[in-house]
NUMIGU-851918 format. One record per residue: residue in three letters; x, y, z of N, C-alpha, C in turn. Coordinates in pm, 1 decimal. Layout:
BEGIN
<site "ALA"; <X; Y; Z>; <X; Y; Z>; <X; Y; Z>>
...
***
This chain:
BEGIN
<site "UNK"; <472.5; -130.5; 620.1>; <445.2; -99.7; 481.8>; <418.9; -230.5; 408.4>>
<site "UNK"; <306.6; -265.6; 342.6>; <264.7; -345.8; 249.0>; <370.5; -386.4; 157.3>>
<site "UNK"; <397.9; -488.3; 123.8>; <505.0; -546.4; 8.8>; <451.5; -479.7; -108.7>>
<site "UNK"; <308.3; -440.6; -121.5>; <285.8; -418.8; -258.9>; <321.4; -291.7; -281.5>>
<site "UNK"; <309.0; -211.4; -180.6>; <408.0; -72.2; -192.0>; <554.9; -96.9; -239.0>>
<site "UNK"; <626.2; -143.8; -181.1>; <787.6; -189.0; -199.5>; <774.0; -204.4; -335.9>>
<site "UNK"; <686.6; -339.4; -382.2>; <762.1; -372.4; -518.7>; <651.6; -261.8; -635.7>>
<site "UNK"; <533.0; -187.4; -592.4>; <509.3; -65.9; -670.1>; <651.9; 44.2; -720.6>>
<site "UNK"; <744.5; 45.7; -590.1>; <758.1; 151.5; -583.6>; <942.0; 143.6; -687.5>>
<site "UNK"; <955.6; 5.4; -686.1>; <1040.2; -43.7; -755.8>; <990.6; -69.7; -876.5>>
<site "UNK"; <896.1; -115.9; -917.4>; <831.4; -128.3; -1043.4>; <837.1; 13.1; -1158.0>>
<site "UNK"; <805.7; 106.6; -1090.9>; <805.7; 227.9; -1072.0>; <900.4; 255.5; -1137.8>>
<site "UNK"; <983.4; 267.2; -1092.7>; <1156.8; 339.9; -1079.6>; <1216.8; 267.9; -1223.7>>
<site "UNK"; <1246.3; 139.9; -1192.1>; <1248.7; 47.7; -1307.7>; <1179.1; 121.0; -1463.5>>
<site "UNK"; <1035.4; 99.8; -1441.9>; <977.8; 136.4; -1550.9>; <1053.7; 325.2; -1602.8>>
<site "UNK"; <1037.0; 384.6; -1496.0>; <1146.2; 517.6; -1540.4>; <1238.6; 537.9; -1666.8>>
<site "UNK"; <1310.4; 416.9; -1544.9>; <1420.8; 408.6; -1652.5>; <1445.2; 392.7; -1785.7>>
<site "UNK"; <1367.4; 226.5; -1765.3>; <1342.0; 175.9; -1904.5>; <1279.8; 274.0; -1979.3>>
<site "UNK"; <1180.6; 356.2; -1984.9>; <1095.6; 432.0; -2047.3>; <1246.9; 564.9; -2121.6>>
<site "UNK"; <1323.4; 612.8; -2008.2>; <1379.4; 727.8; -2033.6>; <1521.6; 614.6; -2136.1>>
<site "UNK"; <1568.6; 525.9; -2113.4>; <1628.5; 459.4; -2198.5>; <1557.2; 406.6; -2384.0>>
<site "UNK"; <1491.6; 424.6; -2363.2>; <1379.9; 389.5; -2487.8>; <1379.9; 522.5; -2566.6>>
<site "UNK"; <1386.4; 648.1; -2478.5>; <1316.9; 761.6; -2556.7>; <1474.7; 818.9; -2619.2>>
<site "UNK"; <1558.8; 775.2; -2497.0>; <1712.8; 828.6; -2539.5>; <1816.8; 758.0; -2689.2>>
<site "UNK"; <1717.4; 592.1; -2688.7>; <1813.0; 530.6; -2787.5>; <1703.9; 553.2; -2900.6>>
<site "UNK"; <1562.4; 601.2; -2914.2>; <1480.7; 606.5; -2988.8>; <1373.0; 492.5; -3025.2>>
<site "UNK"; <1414.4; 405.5; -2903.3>; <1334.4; 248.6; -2944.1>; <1210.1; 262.3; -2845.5>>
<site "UNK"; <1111.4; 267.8; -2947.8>; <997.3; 307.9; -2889.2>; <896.8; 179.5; -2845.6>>
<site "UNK"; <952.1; 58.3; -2905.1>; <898.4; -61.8; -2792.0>; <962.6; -26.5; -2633.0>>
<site "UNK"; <1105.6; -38.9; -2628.8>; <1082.8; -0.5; -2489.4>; <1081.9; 75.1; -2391.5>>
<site "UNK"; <1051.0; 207.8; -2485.7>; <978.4; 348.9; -2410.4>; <836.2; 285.0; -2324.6>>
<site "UNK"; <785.8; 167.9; -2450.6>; <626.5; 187.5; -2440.7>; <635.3; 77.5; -2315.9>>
<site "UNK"; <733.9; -10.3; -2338.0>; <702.9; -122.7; -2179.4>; <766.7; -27.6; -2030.8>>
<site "UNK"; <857.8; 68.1; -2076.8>; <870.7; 131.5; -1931.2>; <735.3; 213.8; -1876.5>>
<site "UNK"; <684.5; 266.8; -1952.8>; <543.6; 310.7; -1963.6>; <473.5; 251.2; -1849.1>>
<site "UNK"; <466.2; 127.2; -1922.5>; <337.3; 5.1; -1921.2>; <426.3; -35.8; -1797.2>>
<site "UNK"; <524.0; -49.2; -1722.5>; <596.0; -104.6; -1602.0>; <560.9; 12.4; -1510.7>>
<site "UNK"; <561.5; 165.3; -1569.5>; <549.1; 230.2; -1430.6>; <423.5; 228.1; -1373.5>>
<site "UNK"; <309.6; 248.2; -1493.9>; <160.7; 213.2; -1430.9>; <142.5; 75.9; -1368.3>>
<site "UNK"; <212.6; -14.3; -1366.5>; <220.1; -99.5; -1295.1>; <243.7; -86.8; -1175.6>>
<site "UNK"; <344.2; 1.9; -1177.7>; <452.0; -5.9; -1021.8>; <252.6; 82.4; -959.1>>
<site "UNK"; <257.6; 152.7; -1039.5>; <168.2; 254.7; -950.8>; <13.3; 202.2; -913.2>>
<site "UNK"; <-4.4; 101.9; -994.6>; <-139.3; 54.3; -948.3>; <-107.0; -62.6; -792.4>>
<site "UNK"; <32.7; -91.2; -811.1>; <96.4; -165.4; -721.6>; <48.4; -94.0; -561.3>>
<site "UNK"; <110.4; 30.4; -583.8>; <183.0; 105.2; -532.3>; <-0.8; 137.3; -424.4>>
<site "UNK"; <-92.1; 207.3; -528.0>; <-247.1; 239.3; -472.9>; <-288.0; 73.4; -387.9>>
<site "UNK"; <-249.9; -49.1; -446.0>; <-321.1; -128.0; -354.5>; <-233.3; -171.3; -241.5>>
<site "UNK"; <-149.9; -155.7; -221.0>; <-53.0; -138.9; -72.8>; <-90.5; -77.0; -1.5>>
<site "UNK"; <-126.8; 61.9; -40.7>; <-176.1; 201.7; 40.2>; <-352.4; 146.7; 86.6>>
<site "UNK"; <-384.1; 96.8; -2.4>; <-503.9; 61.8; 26.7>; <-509.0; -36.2; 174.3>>
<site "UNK"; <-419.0; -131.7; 159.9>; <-403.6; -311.3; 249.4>; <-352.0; -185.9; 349.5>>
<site "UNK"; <-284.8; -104.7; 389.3>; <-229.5; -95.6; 482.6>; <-345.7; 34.4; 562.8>>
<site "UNK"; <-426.9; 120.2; 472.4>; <-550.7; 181.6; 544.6>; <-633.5; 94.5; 602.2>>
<site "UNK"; <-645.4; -33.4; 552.1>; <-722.8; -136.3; 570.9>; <-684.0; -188.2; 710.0>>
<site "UNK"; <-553.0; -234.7; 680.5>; <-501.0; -291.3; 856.4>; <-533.1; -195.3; 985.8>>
<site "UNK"; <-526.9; -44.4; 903.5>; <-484.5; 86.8; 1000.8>; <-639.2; 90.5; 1094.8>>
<site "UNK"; <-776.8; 49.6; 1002.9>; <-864.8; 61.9; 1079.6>; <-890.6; -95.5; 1113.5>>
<site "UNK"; <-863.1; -139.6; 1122.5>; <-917.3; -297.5; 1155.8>; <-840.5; -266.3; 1299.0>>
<site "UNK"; <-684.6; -236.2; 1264.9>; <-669.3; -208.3; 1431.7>; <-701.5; -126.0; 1490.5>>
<site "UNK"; <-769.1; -29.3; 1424.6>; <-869.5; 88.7; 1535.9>; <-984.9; 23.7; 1631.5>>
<site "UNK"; <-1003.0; -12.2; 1567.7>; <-1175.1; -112.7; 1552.3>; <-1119.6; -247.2; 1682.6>>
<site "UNK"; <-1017.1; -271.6; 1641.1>; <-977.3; -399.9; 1740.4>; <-940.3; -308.6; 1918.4>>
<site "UNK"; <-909.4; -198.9; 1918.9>; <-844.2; -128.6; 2019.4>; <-967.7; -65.6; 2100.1>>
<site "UNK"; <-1063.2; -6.1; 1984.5>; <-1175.7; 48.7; 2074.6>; <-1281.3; -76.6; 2139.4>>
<site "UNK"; <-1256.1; -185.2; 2041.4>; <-1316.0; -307.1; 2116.9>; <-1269.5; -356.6; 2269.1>>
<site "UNK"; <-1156.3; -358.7; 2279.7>; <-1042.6; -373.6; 2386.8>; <-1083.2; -271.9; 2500.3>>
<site "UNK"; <-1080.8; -158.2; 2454.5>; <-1138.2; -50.6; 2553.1>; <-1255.5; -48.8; 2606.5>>
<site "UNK"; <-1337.9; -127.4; 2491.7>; <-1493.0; -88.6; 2540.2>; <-1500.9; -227.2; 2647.0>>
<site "UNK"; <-1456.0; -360.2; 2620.3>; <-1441.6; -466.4; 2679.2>; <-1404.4; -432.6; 2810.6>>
<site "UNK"; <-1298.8; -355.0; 2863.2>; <-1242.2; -325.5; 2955.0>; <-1275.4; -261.2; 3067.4>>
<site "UNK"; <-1389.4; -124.7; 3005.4>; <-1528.2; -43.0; 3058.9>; <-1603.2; -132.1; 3117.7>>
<site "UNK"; <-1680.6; -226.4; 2982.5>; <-1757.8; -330.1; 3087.1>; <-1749.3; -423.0; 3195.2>>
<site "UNK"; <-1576.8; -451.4; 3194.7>; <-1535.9; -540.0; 3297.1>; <-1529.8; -421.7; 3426.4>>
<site "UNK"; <-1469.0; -334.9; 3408.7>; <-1509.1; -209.6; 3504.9>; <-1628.7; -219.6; 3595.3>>
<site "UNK"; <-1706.9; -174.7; 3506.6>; <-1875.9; -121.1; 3547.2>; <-1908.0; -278.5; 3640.6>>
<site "UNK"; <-1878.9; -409.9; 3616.2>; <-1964.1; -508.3; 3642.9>; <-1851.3; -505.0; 3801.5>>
<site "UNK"; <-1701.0; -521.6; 3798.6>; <-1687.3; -500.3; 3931.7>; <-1682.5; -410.9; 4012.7>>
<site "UNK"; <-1766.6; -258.4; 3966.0>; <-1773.7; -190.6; 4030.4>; <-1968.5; -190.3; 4091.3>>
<site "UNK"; <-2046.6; -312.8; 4018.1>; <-2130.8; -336.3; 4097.8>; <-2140.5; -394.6; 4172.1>>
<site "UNK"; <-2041.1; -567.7; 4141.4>; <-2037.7; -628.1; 4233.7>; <-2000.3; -614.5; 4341.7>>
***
């Protein structure tokens, strides 16, 4: 899992709070930064998910290379 997931997902939670602490004491500055912390956590949160689809096919891509490499070493000592 991507760090940027982790600290999305804490950012997140955090911002919750703060937000539900803001709305409970009526202080609507820091309703509005828990707000502004959870869309944080969450834009966090989308580019983690992103880095780690990213790794997910790079190592696809690296494995079918490996395989296909492996075919050709095949085929050549099965002419020689």
């Amino acid at each position: 899992m991507d760090n940027d997931r982790i600290k999305g997902k804490m950012d997140d939670l955090a911002g919750k709070v703060k937000s539900k602490l803001g709305e409970m004491t009526g202080d609507r500055e820091t309703q509005a930064e828990g707000i502004g912390q959870q869309i944080k956590g969450k834009v966090e949160n989308a580019v983690g998910k992103v880095k780690d689809e990213a790794r997910a096919v790079r190592d696809q891509a690296r494995e079918k290379e490996v395989e296909h490499e492996e075919r050709v070493e095949n085929r050549r000592e099965d002419v020689a």
